[in-house]
DRENPA-3360 file (N, C-alpha, C; in nm, 2 decimals, always signed):
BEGIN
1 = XXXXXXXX = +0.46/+0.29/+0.58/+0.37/+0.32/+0.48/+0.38/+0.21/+0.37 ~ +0.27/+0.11/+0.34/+0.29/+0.04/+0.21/+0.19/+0.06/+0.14 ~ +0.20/+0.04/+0.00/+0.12/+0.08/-0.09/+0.10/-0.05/-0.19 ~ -0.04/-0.07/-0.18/-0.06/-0.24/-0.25/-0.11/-0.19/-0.37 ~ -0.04/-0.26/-0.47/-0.09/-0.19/-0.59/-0.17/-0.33/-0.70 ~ -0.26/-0.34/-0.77/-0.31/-0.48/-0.87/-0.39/-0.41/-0.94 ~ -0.44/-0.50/-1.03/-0.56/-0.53/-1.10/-0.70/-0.59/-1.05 ~ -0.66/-0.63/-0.92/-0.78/-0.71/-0.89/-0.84/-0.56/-0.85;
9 = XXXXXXXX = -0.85/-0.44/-0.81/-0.93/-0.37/-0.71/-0.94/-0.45/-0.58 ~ -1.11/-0.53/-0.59/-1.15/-0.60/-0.49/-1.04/-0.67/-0.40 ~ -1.00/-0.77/-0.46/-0.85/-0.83/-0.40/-0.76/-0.80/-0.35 ~ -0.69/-0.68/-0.42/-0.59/-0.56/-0.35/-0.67/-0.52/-0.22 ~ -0.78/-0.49/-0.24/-0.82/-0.41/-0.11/-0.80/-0.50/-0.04 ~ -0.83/-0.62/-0.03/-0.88/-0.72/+0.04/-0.77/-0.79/+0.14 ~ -0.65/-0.78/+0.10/-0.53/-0.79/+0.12/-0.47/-0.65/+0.17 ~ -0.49/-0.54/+0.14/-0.44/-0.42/+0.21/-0.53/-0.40/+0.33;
17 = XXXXXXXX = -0.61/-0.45/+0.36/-0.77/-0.47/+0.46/-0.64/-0.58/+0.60 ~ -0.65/-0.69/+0.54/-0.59/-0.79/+0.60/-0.47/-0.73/+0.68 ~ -0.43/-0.71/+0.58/-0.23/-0.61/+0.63/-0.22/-0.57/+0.73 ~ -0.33/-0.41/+0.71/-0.35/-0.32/+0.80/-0.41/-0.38/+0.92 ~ -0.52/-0.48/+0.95/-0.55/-0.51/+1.06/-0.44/-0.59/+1.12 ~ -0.36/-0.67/+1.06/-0.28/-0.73/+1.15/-0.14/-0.68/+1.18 ~ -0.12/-0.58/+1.13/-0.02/-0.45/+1.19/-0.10/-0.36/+1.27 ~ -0.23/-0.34/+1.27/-0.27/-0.32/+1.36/-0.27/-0.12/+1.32;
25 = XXXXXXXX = -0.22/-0.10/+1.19/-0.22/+0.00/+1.12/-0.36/+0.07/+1.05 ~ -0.39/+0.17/+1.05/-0.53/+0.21/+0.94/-0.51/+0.18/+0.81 ~ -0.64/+0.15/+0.74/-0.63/+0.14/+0.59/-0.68/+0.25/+0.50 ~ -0.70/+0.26/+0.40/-0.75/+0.35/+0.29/-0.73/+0.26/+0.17 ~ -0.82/+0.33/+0.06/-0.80/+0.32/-0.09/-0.76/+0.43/-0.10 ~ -0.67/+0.44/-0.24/-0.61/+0.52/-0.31/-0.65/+0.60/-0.41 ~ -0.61/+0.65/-0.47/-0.66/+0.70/-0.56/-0.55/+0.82/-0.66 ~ -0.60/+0.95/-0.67/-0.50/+1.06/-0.77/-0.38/+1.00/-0.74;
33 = XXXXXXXX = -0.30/+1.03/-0.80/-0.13/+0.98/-0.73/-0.10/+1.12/-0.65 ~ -0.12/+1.24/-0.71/-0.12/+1.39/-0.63/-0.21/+1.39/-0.53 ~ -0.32/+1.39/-0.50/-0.37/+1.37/-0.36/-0.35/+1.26/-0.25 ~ -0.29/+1.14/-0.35/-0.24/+1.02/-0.24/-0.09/+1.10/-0.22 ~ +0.00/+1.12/-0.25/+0.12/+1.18/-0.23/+0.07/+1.29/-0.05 ~ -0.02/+1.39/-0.13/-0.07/+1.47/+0.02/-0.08/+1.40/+0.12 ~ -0.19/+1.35/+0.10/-0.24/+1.22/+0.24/-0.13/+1.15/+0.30 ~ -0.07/+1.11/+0.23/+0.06/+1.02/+0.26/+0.15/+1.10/+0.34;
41 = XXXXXXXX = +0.20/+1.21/+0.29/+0.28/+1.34/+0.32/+0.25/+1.36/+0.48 ~ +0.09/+1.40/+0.49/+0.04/+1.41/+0.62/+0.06/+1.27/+0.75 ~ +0.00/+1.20/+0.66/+0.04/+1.08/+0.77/+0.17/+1.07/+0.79 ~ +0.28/+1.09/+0.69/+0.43/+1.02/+0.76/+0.44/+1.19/+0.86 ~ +0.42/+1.30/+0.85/+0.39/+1.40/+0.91/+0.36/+1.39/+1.05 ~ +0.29/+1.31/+1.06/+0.23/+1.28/+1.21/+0.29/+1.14/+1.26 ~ +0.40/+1.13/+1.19/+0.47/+0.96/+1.24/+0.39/+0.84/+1.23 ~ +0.35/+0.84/+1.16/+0.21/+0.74/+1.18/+0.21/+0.65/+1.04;
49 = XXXXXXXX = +0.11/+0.53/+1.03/+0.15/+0.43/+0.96/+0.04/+0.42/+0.87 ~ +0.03/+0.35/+0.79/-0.10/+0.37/+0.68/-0.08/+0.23/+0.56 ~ -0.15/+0.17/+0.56/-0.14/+0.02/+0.44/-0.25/+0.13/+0.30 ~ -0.23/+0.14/+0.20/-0.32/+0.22/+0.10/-0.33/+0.09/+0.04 ~ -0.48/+0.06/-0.04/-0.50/-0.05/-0.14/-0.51/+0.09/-0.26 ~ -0.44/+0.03/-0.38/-0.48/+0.10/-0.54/-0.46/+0.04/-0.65 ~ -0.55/+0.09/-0.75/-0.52/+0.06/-0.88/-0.40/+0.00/-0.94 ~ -0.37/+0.00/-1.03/-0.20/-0.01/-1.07/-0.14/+0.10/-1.13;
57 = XXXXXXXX = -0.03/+0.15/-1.02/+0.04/+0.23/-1.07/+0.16/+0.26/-1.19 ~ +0.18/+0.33/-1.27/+0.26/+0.34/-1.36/+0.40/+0.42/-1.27 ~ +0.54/+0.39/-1.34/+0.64/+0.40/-1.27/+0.64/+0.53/-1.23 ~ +0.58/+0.64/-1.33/+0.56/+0.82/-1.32/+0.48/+0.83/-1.27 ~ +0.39/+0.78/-1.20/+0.23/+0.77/-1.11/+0.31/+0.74/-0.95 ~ +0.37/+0.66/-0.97/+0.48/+0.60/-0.82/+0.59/+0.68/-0.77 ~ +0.68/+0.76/-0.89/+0.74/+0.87/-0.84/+0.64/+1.03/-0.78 ~ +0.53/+1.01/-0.85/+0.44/+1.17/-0.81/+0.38/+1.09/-0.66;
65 = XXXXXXXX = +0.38/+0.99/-0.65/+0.30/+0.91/-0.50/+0.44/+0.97/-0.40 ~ +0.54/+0.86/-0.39/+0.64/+0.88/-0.34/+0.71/+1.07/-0.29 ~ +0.70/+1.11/-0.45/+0.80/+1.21/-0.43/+0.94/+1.19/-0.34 ~ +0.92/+1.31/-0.25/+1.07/+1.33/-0.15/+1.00/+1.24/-0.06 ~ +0.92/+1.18/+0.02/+0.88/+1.08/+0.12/+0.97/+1.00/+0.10 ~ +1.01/+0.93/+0.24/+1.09/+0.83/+0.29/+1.02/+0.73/+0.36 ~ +1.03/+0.62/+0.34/+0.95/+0.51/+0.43/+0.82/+0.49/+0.34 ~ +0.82/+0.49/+0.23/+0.70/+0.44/+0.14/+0.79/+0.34/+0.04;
73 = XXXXXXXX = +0.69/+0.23/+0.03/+0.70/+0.10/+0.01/+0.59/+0.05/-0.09 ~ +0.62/+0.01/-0.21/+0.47/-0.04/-0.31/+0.54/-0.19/-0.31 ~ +0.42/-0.25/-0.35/+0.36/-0.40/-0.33/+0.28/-0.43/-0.47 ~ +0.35/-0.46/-0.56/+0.26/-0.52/-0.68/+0.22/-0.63/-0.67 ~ +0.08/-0.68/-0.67/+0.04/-0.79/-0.67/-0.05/-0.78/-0.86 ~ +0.06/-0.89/-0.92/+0.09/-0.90/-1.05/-0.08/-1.00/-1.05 ~ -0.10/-1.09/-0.95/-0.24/-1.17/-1.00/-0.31/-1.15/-0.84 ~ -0.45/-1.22/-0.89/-0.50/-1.22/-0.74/-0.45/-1.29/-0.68;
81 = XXXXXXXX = -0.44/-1.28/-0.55/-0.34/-1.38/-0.48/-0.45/-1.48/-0.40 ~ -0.37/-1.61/-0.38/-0.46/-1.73/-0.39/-0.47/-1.76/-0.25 ~ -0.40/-1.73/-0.17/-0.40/-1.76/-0.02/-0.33/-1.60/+0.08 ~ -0.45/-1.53/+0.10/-0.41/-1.44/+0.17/-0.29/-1.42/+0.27 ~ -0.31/-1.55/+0.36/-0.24/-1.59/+0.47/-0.06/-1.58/+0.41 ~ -0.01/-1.63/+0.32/+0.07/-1.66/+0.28/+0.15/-1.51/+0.21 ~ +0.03/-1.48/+0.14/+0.07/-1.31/+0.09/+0.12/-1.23/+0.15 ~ +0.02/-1.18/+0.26/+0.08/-1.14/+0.41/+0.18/-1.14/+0.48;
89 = XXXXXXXX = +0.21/-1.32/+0.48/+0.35/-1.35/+0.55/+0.45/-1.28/+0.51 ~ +0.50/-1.29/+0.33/+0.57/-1.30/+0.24/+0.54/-1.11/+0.23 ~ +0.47/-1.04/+0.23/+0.48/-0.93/+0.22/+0.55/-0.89/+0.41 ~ +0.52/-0.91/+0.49/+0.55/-0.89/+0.62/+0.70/-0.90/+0.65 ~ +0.75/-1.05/+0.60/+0.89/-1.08/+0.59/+0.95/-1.00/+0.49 ~ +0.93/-0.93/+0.38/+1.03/-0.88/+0.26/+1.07/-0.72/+0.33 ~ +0.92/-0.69/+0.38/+0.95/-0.54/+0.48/+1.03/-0.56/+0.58 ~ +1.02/-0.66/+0.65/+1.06/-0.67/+0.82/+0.96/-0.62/+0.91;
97 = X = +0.78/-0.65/+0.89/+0.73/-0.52/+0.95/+0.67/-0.65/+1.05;
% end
């Protein structure tokens, strides 16, 4: 499960879009931190994998996402990022995914 979090909206997705296809994983947008928390809940539920694009989370927004879940992973992308390809990499290699 990783969780791309920015300011860009557009760009976050755009890059959680990219992720997800080349893991070969489903995507989503995000949204409540309580209803992403469920969703999330359900998918690690069914063993299964999930890239979310969202907003920017606050550190009390990321604990109510997370909660007790294990295997969730956020990704701040601080600016838009300038070469997807490279993003990617660098996010793929920090996970090991």
């Amino acid at each position: 499960m990783v969780i791309l979090t920015g300011v860009d909206d557009d760009g976050t997705a755009a890059i959680a879009h990219a992720l997800a296809a080349s893991l070969g994983w489903p995507y989503t947008r995000g949204g409540n931190p309580r209803a992403l928390h469920a969703a999330i809940a359900y998918v690690l539920g069914r063993r299964e994998h999930l890239v979310v694009a969202n907003g920017p989370l606050t550190a009390d927004e990321q604990h109510t996402v997370q909660g007790d879940l294990h295997g969730v992973r956020f990704v701040e992308l601080a600016e838009p990022a300038r070469n997807t390809e490279e993003t990617l990499i660098s996010i793929r290699r920090e996970f090991g995914l």
